[in-house]
RODO-2510 file (C-alpha; in nm, 4 decimals, decimal comma):
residues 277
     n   res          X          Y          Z
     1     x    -1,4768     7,3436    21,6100
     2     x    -1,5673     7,0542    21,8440
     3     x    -1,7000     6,7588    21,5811
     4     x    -2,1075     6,6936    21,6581
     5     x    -2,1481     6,3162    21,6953
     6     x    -2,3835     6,1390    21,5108
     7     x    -2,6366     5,8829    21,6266
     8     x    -2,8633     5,6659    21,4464
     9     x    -3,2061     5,7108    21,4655
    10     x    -3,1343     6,0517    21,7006
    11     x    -3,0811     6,3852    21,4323
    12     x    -3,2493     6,2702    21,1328
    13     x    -3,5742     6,3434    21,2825
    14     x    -3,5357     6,7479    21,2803
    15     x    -3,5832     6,7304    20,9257
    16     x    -3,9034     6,6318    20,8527
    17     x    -4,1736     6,4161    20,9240
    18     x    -4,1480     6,0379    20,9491
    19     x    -4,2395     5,7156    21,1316
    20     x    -4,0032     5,3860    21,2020
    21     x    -4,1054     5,0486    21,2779
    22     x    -3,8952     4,7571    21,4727
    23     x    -3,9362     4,4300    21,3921
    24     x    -3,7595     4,2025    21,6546
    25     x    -3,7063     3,8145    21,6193
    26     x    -3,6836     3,6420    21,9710
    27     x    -3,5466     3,3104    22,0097
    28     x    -3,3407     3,1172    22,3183
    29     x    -2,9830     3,2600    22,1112
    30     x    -3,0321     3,5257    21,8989
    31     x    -3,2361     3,8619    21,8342
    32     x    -3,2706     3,9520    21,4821
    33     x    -3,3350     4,3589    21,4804
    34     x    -3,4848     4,4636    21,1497
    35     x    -3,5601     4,8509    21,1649
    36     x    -3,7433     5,0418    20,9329
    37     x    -3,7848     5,3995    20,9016
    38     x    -4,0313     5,6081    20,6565
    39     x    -3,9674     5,9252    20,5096
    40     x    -4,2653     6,1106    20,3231
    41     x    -4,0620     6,3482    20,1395
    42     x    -3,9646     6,3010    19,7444
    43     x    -3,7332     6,7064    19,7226
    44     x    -3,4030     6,5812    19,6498
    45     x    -3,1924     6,8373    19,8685
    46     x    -3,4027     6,6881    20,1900
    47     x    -3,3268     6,3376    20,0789
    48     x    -2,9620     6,4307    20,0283
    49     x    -2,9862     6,6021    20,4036
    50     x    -3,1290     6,2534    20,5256
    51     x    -2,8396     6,0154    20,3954
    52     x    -2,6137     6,2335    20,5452
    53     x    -2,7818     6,0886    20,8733
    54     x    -2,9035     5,7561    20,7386
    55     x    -2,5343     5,6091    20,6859
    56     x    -2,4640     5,2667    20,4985
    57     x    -2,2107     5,1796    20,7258
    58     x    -2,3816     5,2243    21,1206
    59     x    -2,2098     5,0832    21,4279
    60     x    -2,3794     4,7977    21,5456
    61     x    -2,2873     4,8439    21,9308
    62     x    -2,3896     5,1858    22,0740
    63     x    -1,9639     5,2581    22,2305
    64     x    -1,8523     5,3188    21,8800
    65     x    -1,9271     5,6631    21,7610
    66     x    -1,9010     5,8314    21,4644
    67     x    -1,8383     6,2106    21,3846
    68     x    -1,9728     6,4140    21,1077
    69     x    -1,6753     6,4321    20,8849
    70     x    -1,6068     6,0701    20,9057
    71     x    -1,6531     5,8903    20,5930
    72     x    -1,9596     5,6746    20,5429
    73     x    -1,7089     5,3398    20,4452
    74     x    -1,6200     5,0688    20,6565
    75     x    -1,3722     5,0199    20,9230
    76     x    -1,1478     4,7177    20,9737
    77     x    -1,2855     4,5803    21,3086
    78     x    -1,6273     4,7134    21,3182
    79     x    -1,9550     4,5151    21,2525
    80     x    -2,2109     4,7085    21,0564
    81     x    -2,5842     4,6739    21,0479
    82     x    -2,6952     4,5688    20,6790
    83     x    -2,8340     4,8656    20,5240
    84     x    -3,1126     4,9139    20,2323
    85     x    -3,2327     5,2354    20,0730
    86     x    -3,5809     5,1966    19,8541
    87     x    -3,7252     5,4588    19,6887
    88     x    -4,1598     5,4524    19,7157
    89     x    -4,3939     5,6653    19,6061
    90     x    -4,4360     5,8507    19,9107
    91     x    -4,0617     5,9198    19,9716
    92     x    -3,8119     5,6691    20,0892
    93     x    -3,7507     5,3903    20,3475
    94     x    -3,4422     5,2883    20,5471
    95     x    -3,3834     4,9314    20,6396
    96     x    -3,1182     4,8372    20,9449
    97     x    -3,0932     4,4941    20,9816
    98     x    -2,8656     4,2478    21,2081
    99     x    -2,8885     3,9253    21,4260
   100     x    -2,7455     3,9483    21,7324
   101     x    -2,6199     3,6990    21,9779
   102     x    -2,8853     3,7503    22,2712
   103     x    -2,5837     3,7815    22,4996
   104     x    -2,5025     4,1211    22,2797
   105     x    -2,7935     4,2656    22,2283
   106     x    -2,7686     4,4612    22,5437
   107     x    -2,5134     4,7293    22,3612
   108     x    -2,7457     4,7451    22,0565
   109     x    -2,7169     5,1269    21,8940
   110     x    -3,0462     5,1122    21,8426
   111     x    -3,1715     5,0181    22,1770
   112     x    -2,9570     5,2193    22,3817
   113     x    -3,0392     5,5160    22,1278
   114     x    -3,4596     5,4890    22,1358
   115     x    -3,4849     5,4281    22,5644
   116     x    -3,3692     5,5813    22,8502
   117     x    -3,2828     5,1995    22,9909
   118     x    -3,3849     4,8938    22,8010
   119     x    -3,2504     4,5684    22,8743
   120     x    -3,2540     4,2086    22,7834
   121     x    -3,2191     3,9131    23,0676
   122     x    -3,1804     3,5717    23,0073
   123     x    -3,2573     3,3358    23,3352
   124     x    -3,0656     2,9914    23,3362
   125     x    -3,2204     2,9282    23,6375
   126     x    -3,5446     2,9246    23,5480
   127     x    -3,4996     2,8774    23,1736
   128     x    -3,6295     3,2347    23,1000
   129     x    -3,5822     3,5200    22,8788
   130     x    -3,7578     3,9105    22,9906
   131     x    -3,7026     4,1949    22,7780
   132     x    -3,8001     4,5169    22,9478
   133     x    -3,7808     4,9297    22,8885
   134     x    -3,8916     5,1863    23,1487
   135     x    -4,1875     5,3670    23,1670
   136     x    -4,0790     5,6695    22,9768
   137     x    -4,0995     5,5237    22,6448
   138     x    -3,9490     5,5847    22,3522
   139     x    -3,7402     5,9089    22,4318
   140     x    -3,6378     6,0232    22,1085
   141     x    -4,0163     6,1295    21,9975
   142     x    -3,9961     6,3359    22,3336
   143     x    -3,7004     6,5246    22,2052
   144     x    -3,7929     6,5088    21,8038
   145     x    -4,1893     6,5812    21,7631
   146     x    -4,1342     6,4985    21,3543
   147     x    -4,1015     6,1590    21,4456
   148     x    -4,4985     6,0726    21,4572
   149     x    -4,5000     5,7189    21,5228
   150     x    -4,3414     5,3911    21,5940
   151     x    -4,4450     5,0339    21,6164
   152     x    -4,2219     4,7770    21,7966
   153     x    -4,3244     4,3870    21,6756
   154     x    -4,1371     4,1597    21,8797
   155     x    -4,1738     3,7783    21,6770
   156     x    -4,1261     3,4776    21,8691
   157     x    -4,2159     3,0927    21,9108
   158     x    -4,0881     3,0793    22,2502
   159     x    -4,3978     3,0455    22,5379
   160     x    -4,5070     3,4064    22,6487
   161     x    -4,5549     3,3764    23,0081
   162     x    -4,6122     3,7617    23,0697
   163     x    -4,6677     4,0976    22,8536
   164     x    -4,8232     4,4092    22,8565
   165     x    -4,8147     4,4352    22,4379
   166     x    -5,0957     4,6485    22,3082
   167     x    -5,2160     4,3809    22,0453
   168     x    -5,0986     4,0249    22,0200
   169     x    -5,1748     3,8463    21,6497
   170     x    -5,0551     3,4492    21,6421
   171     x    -4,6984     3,5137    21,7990
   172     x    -4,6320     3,8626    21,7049
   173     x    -4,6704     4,0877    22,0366
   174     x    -4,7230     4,4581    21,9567
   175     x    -4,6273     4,7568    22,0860
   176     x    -4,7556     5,1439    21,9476
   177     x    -4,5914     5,4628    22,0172
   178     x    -4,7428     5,8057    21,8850
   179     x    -4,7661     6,1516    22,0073
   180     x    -5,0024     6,1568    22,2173
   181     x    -4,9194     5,7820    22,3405
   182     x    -4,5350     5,7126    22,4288
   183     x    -4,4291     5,7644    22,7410
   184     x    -4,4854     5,3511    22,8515
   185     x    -4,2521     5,0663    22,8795
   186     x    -4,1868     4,7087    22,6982
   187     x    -4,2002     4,4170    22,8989
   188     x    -4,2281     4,0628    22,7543
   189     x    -4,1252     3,7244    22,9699
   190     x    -4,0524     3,3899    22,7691
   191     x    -3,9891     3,0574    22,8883
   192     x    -3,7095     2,8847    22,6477
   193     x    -3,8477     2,5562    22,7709
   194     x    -4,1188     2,4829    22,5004
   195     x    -4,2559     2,6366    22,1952
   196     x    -4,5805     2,8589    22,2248
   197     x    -4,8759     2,7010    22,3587
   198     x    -5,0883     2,8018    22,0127
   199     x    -4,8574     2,6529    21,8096
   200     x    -4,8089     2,3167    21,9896
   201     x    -5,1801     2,2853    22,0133
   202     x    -5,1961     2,3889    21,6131
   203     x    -4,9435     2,1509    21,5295
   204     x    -5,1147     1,8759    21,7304
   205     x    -5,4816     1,9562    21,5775
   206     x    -5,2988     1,9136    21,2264
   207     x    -5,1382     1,5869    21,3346
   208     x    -5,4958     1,4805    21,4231
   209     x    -5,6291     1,5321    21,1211
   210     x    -5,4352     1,4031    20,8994
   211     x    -5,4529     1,0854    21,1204
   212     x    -5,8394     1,0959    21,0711
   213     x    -5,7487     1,1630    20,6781
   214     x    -5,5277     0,8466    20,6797
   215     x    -5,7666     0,6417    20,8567
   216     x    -6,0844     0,7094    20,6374
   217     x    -5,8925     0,6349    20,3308
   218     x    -5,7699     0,2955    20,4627
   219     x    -6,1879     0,2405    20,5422
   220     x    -6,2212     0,3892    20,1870
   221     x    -6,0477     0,1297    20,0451
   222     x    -6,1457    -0,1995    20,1960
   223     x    -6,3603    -0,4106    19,9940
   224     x    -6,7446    -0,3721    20,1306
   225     x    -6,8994    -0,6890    20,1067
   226     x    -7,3222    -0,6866    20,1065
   227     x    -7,4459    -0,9223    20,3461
   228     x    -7,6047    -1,1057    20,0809
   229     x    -7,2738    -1,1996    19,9179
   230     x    -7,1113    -1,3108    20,2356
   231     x    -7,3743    -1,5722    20,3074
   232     x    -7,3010    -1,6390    19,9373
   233     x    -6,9534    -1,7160    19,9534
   234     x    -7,0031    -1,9094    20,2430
   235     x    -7,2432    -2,1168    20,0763
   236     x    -6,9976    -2,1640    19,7463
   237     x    -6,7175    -2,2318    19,9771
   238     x    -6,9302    -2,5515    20,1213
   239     x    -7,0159    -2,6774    19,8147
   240     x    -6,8774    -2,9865    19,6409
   241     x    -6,7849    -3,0024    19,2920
   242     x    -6,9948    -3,2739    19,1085
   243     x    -6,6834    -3,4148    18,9574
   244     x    -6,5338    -3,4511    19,2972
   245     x    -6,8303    -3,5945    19,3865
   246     x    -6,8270    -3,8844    19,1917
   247     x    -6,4981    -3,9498    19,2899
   248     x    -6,5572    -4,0018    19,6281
   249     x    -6,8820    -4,2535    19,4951
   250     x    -6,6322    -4,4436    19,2926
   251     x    -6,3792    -4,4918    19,5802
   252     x    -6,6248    -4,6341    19,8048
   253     x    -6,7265    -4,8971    19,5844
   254     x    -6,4235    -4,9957    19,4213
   255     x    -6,2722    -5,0132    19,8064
   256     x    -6,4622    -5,2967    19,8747
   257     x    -6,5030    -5,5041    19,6043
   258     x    -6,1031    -5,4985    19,6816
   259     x    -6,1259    -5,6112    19,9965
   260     x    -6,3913    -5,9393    19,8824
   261     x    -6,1297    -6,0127    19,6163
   262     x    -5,8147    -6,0163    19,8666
   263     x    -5,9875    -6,2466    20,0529
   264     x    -6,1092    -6,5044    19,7970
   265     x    -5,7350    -6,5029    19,6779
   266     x    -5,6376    -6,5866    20,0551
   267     x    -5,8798    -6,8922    20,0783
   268     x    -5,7675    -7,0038    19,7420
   269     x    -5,4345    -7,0411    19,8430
   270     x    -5,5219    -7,1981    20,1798
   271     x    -5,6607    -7,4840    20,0264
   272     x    -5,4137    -7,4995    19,7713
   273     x    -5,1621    -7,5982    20,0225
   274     x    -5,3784    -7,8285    20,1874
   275     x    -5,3411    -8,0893    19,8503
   276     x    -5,0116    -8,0854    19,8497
   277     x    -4,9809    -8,1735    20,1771
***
């Protein structure tokens, strides 16, 4: 009998109901995929059915394939996504998780897997990064109605120079996929040249502040003098010390009283020398 392939994220919706959300990290290198799916289902023999499907060990790149009798261990040579199983109250989650080189992201198993054509461009030229699906949306719900919903986040700090996301918060651009809702594309244009335009002018408003914080506490703490007390300590500075006072009274008569005696001395000795002639 001709081995059935398996593919992530494909067969394990025939079981049961369940939803999946993609949480994707864009920066100028790398894409960091972090998928999540949801499983509302607690019987044992279904959960058992669903790790059959929801491997540990999952081919990164979408050209390696993996049959159904294959063990779920690793082989020498092939990158895995990291892989977490978590039991909730509702049922259980399945977390795929790996960063990319944005180069490599094109062969991605799970991109290749969820659209009919979804691709990732990165622009030298201009310095700019588009990632873009077509218009017929996620095509695994089209072929597997238990998968109700899915929510792709794409995360970046890079300037967003075009979208069509449903919902933008901050710098989280969001896309929703239901039943009724899925047949549209993804399309998100960066520019690697700067960071987003909210957080530069966040980043400057904080830098602002804090320089206003810095320069009220320097006011805060230079002495305030009351105008009273400046024309005080004008006043004390221009006054002279009694003792220094008297001083300058002594030195003014004692200067010449000197100068009478020097002279008397001189005509003293003047005539002095006229005798003894």
């Amino acid at each position: 009998m001709k081995a059935k392939i398996i593919i992530l994220f494909m067969f394990c919706f025939i079981l049961c109901g369940c939803s999946a959300e993609v949480n994707i990290e864009l920066d100028r290198n790398f894409i960091t995929e972090d998928t999540t799916l949801y499983v509302d289902e607690n019987d044992p023999d279904v959960i058992s059915d669903y790790r059959a499907y929801f491997r540990q060990y999952t081919p990164i790149y979408n050209d390696v394939t993996l049959t159904e009798d294959e063990p779920d261990e690793a082989v020498k040579g092939v990158t895995y996504y990291e892989y977490k199983e978590t039991k909730q109250n509702y049922g259980y989650d399945w977390n795929y998780r790996y960063k990319f080189n944005i180069d490599d992201y094109n062969y991605s198993r799970l991109l290749k897997n969820s659209f009919k054509s979804a691709y990732i461009v990165k622009d030298t030229r201009d310095d700019s990064i588009e990632f873009y699906t077509d218009s017929e949306g996620i095509t695994i719900m089209k072929r597997y109605p238990q998968l109700t919903n899915v929510k792709v986040n794409i995360k970046t700090d890079l300037l967003v120079e075009e979208t069509n996301a449903d919902s933008v918060n901050g710098n989280v651009y969001t896309w929703n996929f239901d039943r009724n809702n899925y047949q549209k594309s993804i399309y998100i244009k960066t520019s690697v040249r700067q960071k987003s335009a909210t957080t530069d002018d966040t980043t400057k408003k904080e830098d602002k502040k804090k320089e206003d914080e810095d320069d009220e506490e320097d006011e805060d703490e230079k002495p305030v003098v009351k105008p009273n007390e400046k024309k005080s300590s004008i006043n004390k500075s221009t006054e002279v010390d009694p003792e220094e006072k008297k001083k300058q009274e002594y030195i003014w008569i004692v200067i010449p009283i000197a100068i009478v005696g020097l002279l008397i001395v001189v005509m003293v000795v003047n005539k002095a020398s006229k005798f003894n002639i």
